[in-house]
C-alpha positions as CSV (number, residue, x, y, z in Angstrom):
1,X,-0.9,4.0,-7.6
2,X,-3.3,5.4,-5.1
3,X,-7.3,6.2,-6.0
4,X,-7.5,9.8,-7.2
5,X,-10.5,10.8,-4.2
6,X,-8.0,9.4,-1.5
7,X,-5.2,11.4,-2.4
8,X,-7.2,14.7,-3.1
9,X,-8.3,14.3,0.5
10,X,-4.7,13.4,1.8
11,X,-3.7,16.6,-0.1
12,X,-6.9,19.0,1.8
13,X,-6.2,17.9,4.7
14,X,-2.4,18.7,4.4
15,X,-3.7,22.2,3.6
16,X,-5.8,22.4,6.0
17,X,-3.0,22.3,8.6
18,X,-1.1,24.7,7.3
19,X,-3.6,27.6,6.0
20,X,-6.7,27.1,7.6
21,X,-9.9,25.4,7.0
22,X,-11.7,28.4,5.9
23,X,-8.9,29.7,3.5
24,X,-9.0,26.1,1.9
25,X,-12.6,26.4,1.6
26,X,-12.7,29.3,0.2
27,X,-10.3,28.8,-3.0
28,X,-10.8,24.7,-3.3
29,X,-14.6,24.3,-2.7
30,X,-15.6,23.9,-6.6
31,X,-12.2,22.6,-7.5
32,X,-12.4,19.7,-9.5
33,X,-9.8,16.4,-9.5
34,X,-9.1,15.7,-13.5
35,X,-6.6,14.1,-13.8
36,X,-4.2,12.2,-11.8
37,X,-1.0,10.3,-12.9
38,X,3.0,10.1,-12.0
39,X,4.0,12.9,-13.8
40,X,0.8,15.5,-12.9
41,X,-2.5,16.3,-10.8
42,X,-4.7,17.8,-13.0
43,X,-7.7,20.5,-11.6
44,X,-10.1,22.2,-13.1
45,X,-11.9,25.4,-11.1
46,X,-14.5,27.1,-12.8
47,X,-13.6,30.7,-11.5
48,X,-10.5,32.1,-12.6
49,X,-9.9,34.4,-9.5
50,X,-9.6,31.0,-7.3
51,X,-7.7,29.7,-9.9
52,X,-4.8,32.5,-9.8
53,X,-4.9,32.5,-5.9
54,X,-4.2,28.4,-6.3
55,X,-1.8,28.4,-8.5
56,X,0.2,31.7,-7.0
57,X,-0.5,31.0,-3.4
58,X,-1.1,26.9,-3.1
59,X,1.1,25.2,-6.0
60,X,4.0,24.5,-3.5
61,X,1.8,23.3,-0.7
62,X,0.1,21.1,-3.1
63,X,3.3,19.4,-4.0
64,X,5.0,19.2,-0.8
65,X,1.4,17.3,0.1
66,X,2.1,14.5,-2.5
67,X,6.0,14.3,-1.9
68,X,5.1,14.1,1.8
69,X,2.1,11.5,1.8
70,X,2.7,9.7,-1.3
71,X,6.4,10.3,-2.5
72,X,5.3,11.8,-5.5
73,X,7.1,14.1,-7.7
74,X,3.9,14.7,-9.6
75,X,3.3,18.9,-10.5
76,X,0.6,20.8,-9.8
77,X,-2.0,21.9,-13.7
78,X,-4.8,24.1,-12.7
79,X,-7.6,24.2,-15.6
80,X,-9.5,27.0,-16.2
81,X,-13.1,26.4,-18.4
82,X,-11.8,26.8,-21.8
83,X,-8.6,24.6,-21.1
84,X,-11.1,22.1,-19.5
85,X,-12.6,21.4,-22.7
86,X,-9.1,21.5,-24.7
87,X,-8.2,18.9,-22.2
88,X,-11.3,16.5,-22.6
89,X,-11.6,16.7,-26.3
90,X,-7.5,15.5,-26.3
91,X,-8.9,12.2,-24.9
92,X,-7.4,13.1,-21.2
93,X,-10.1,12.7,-18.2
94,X,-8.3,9.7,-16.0
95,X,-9.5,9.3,-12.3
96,X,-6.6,7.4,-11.4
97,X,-2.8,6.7,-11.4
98,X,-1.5,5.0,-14.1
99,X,0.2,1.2,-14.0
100,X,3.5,1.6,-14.1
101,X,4.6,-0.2,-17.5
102,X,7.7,-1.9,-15.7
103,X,5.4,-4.1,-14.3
104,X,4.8,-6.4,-16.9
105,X,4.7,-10.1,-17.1
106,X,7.8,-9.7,-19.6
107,X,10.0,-8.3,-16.3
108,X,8.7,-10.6,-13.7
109,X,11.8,-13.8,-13.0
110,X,9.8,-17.0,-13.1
111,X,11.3,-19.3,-10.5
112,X,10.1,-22.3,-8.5
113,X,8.7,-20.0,-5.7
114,X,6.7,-18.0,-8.2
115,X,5.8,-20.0,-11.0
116,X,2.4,-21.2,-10.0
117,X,1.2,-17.6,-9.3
118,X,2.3,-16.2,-12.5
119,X,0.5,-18.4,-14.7
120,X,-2.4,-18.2,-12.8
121,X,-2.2,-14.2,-13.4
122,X,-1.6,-14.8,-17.2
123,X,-4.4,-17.3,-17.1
124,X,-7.1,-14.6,-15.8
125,X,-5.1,-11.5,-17.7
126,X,-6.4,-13.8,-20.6
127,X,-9.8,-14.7,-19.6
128,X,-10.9,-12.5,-17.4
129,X,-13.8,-13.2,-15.2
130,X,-13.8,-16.8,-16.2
131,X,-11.1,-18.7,-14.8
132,X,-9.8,-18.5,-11.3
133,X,-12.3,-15.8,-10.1
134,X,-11.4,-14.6,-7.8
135,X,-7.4,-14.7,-7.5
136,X,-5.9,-14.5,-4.4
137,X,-2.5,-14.5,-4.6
138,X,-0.4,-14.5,-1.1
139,X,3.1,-14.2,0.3
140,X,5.5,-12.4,2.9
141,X,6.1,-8.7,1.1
142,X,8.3,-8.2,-1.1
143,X,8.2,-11.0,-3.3
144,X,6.2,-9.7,-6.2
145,X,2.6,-9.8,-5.5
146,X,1.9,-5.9,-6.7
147,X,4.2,-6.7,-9.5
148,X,1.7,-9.5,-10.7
149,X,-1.5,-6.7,-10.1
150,X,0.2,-4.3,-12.4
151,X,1.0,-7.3,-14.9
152,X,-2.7,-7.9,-15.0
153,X,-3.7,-4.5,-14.8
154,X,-1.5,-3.8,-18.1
155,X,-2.2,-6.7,-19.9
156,X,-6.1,-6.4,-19.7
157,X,-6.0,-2.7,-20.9
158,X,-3.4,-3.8,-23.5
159,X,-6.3,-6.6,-24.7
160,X,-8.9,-4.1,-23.6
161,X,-8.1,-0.2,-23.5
162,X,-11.9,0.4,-22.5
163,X,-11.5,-2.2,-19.9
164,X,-12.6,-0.1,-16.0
165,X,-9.4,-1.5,-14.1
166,X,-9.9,-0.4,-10.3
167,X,-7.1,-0.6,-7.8
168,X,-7.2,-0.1,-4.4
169,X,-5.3,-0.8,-0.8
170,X,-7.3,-2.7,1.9
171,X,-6.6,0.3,4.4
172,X,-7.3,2.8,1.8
173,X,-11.0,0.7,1.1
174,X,-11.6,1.6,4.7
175,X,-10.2,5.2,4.5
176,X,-12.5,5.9,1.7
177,X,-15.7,4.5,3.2
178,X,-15.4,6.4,6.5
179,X,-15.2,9.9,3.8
180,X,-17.9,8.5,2.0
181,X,-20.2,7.8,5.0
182,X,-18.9,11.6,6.4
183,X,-19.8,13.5,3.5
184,X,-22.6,11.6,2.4
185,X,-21.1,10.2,-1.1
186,X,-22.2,5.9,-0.7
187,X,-23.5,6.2,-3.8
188,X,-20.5,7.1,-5.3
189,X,-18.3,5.2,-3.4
190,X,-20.6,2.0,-3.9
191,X,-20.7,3.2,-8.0
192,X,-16.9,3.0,-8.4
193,X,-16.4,0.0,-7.2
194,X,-18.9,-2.1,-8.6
195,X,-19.3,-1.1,-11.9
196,X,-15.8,-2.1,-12.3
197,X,-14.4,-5.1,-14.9
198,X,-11.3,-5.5,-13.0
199,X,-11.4,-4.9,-9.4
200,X,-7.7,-5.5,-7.6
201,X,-7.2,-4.8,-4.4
202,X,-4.0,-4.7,-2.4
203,X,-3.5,-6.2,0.9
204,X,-6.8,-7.6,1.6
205,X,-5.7,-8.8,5.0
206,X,-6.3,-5.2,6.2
207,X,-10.2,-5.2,5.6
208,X,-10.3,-8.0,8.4
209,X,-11.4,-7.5,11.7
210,X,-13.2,-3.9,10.4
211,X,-17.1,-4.8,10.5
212,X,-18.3,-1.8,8.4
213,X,-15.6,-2.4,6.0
214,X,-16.3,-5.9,5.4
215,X,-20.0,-5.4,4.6
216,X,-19.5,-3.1,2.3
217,X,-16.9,-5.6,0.5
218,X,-19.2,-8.2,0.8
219,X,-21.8,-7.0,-1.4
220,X,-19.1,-5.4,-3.9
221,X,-18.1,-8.8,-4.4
222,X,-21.0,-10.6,-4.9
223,X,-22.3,-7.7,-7.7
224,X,-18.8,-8.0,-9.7
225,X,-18.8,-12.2,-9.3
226,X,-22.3,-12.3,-10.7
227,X,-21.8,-10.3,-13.4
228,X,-18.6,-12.4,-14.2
229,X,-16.2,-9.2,-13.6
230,X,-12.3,-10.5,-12.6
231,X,-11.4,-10.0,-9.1
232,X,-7.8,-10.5,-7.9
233,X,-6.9,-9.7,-4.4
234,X,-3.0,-10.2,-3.0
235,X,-2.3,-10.8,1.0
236,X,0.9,-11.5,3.3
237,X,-1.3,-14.4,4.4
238,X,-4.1,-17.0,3.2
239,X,-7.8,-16.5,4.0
240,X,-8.1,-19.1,7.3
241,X,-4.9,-16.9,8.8
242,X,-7.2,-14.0,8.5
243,X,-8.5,-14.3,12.7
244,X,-10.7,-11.4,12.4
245,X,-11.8,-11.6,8.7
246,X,-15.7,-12.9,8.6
247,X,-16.8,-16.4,7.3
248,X,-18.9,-15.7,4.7
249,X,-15.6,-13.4,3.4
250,X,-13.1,-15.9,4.1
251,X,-15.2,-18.5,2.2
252,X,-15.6,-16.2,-1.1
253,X,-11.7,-15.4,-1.3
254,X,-11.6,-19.5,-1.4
255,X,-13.7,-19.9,-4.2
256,X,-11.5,-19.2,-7.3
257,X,-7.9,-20.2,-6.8
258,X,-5.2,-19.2,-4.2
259,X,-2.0,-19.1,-5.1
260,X,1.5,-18.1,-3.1
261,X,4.8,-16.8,-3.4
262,X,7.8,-17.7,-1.2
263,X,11.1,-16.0,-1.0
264,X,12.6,-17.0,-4.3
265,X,15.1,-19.7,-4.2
266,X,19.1,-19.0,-5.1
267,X,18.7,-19.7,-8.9
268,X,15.8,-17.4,-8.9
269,X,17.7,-14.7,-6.8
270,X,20.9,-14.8,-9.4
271,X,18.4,-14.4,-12.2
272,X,16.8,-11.0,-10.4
273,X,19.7,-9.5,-10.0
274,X,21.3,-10.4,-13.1
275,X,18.1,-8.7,-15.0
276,X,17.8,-5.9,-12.9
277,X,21.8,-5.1,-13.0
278,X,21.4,-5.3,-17.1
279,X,18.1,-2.9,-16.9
280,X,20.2,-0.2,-15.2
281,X,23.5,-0.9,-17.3
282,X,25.7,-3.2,-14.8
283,X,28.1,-5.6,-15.9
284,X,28.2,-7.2,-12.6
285,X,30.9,-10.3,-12.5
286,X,29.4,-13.7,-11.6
287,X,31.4,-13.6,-8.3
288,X,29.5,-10.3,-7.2
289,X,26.0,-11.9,-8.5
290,X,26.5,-15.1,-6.3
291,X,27.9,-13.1,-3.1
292,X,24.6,-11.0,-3.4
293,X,22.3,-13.9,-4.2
294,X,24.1,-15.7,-1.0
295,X,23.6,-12.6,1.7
296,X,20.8,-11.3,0.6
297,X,18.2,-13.6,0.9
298,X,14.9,-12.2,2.1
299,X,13.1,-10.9,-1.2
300,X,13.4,-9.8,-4.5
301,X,12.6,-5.9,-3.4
302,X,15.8,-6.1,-1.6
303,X,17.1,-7.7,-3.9
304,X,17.1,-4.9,-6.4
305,X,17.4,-2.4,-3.8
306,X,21.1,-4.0,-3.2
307,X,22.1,-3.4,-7.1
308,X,20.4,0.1,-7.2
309,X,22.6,0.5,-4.0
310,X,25.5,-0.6,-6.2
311,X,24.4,1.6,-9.2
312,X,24.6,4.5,-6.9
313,X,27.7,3.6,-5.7
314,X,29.6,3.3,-8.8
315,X,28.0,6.3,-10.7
316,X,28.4,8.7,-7.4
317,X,32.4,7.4,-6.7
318,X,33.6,5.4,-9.4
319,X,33.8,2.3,-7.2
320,X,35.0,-0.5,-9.6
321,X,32.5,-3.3,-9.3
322,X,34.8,-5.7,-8.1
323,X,34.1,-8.4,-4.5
324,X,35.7,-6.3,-2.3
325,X,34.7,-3.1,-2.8
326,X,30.6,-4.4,-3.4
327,X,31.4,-6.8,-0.1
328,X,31.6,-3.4,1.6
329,X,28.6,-1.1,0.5
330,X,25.9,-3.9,0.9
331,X,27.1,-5.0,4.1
332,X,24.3,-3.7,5.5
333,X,21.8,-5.4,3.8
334,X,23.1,-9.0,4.5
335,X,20.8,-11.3,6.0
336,X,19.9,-11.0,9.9
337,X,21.4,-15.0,10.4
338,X,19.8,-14.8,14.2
339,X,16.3,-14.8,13.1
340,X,15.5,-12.4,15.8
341,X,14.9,-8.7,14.8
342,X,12.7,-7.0,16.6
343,X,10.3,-4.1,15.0
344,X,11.0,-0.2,15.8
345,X,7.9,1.3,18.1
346,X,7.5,3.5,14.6
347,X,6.8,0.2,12.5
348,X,4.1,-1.2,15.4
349,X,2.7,2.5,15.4
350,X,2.1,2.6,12.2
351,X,0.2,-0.6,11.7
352,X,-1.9,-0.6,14.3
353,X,-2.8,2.9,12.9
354,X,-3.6,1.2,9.6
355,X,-5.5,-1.9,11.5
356,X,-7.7,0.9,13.2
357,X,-7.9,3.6,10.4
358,X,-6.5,6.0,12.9
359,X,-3.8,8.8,11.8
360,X,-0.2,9.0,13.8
361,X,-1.3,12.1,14.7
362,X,-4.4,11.4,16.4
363,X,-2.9,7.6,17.9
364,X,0.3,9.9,20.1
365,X,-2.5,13.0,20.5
366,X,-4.7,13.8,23.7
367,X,-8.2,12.7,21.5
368,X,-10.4,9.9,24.0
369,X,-12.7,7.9,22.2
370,X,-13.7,4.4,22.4
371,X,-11.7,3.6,19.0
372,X,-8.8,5.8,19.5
373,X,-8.1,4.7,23.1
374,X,-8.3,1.3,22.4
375,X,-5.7,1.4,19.8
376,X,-3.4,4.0,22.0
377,X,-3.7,1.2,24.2
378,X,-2.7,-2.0,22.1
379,X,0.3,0.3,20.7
380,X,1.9,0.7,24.4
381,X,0.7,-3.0,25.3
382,X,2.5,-4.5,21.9
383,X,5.6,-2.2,22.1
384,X,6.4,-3.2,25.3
385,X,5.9,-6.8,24.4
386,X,7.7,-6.6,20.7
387,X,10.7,-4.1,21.9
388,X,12.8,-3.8,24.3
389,X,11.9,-0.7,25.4
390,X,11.6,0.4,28.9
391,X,8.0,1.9,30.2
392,X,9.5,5.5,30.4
393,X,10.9,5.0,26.6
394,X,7.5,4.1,25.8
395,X,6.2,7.0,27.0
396,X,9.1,9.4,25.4
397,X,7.7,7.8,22.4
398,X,4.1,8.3,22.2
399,X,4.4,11.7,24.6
400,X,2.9,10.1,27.4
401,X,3.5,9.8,31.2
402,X,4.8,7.1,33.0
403,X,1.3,6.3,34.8
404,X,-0.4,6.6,31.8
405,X,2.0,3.5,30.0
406,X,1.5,1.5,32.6
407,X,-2.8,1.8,33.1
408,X,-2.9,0.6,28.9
409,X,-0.5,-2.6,29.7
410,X,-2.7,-3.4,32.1
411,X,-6.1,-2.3,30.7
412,X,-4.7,-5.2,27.8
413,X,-3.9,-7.6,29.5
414,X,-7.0,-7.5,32.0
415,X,-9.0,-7.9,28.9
416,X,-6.5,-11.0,27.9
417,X,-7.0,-12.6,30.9
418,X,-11.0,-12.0,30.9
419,X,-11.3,-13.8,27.9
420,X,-11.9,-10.7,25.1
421,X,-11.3,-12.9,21.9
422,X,-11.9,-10.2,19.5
423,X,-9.5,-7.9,21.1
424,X,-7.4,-11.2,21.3
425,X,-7.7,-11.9,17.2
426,X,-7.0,-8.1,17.0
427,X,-3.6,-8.1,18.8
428,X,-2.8,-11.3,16.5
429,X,-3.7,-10.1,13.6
430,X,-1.6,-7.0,13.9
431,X,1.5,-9.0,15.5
432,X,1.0,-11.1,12.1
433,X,1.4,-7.7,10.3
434,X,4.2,-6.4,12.0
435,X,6.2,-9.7,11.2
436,X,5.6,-9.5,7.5
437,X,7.2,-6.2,7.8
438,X,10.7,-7.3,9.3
């Protein structure tokens, strides 16, 4: 579920590439976001010329821009005035995504590894802004910390339907700042954040190291903890890991209650995929369960990803769902055993893209500034200390020459050497990152 301004200005840009500033100007300048969920993005443009040319000309660009950036089968609705109104009066004028309804507290396996963290998310799904406020639940990804946002998400506007449930990304926080400093919308920005009565945000550890960003956190949560309004924040780490992250930050994400998930446990891994194999109509064998709850070990997302793998499997070929057969299909997905994989260039690309707010574009593009080279150059420097790729393969990679590779590795490691500690908490900050992704 992504904030309905961030993906309308995923979705112009994608546009923009493809027709031309000026022609997306000219038909989307008064077009309006309405509505935005799984199934549809709604618009609303006041003149129906614009709105013909949109939906003739633009509907397919428009949907290839959400399957592209956001995996999102969601259609294109254009609204002209008089379905506007229609539209309204029907109760329909959501800003954002919905929670998925899977994500309940009903479908989350309680184990050992989980157990403290999912009472603590009933506890303030109860009470809301009075117990453990804020939240900050943290663990390596995918163990079911966004699971537990939605659960909280659906259970206060189950108690509450009024409640103003805001979700948001740590990277995306940033994103959206820098458009609202560009086009002049802080008020805006600033308004829907703190006027909310649930306030999630998703991978806090992102905000860190960003001064800008971090400000403008800081005083959006000391307006919602005032005024008693729940704030529940999930990380792959716990607030003194955060290097870069700022005291007076680090000290407020302490003051409710912190709470972490590990991997789950074997009991709790039989118990995942025996739920999730009834939800999609397996009858998987105890044998099968326990070979999957042995070799696959690293968390419940690929967990569930090895019986949808199965589902697929059986629908697609038939394949009975016996040992042998299920011991071949998934043997991809075992467990490493050697405890030493190393991250794709693609993977350390992409976060130090997110760690810098920088697109993948721009990062392997010609663009010199002070914030673009510097992550160009701490991509090169931690690929060629994370991979083992060869200087040349590094520059295949982000289309650059030979001489080019070898000035950043040494423009790091100069600074290293001289002592730069924030570029030092930086480089450790997004090592810690790429880890929690392998």
């Amino acid at each position: 579920m992504f904030a309905a301004a961030y993906v309308w200005a995923k979705v112009i840009s994608y546009l923009e590439e493809r027709l031309t500033s000026t022609m997306v100007s000219a038909w989307f300048d008064d077009a309006e976001v309405i509505e935005l969920n799984d199934a549809y993005l709604v618009l609303y443009t006041p003149d129906e010329f614009r709105r013909e040319i949109i939906v003739r000309r633009c509907t397919e660009y428009v949907q290839d821009a959400l399957k592209e950036n956001f995996n999102s089968d969601a259609k294109l609705k254009v609204l002209s005035t008089q379905e506007l109104e229609a539209y309204r009066s029907a109760g329909k004028n959501k800003t954002t995504m919905d929670f998925n309804p899977q994500f309940s507290f009903e479908n989350f396996v309680v184990g050992p590894s989980n157990r403290f963290a999912h009472g603590a998310a009933i506890a303030v799904t109860n009470t809301p802004g009075q117990v453990y406020n804020p939240l900050f639940i943290y663990g390596p990804p995918g163990v079911g910390k966004t699971h537990l946002l939605y659960a909280i998400a659906n259970g206060i506007r189950k108690n509450n339907p009024d409640a103003n449930v805001v979700y948001i990304k740590g990277d995306q926080f940033t994103n959206e700042l820098i458009d609202a400093i560009k086009t002049g919308k802080n008020i805006e920005f600033r308004s829907k954040y703190r006027e909310a009565d649930l306030f999630l945000i998703d991978d806090i550890q992102f905000i860190a190291g960003r001064d800008s960003t971090q400000e403008e956190f800081f005083h959006t949560f000391n307006k919602l903890y005032e005024e008693h309004k729940q704030i529940v924040m999930t990380s792959d780490r716990k607030p003194s890991d955060m290097l870069t992250l700022e005291e007076r930050l680090r000290t407020r994400f302490e003051w409710g209650l912190l709470a972490s998930i590990e991997a789950p446990d074997y009991e709790t891994r039989m118990a995942i995929i025996k739920t999730k194999a009834v939800s999609l109509g397996l009858d998987l064998p105890d044998d099968v369960c326990n070979f999957i709850a042995v070799n696959v070990t690293n968390n419940v997302r690929q967990l569930e990803g090895t019986v949808k793998k199965i589902k697929a499997y059986h629908d697609l070929d038939g394949m009975p769902l016996n040992l042998a057969n299920i011991s071949k299909v998934i043997g991809d997905m075992y467990k490493s055993g050697d405890g030493n994989a190393l991250p794709t260039p693609s993977l350390i690309i992409s976060q130090v893209c997110k760690f810098y707010s920088v697109d993948e574009s721009v990062l392997r593009g010609t663009l010199k500034n002070k914030g673009t080279a510097e992550a160009r150059q701490v991509a090169i420097y931690l690929i060629r200390k994370l991979t083992n790729l060869s200087t040349p393969d590094i520059g295949k990679e982000l289309n650059k020459d030979h001489s080019t590779i070898l000035y950043s590795i040494n423009k790091i490691n100069d600074a290293l050497n001289a002592g730069d500690e924030d570029l030092k908490n930086h480089i450790r900050d997004i090592t810690a990152n790429i880890n929690s992704c392998l």
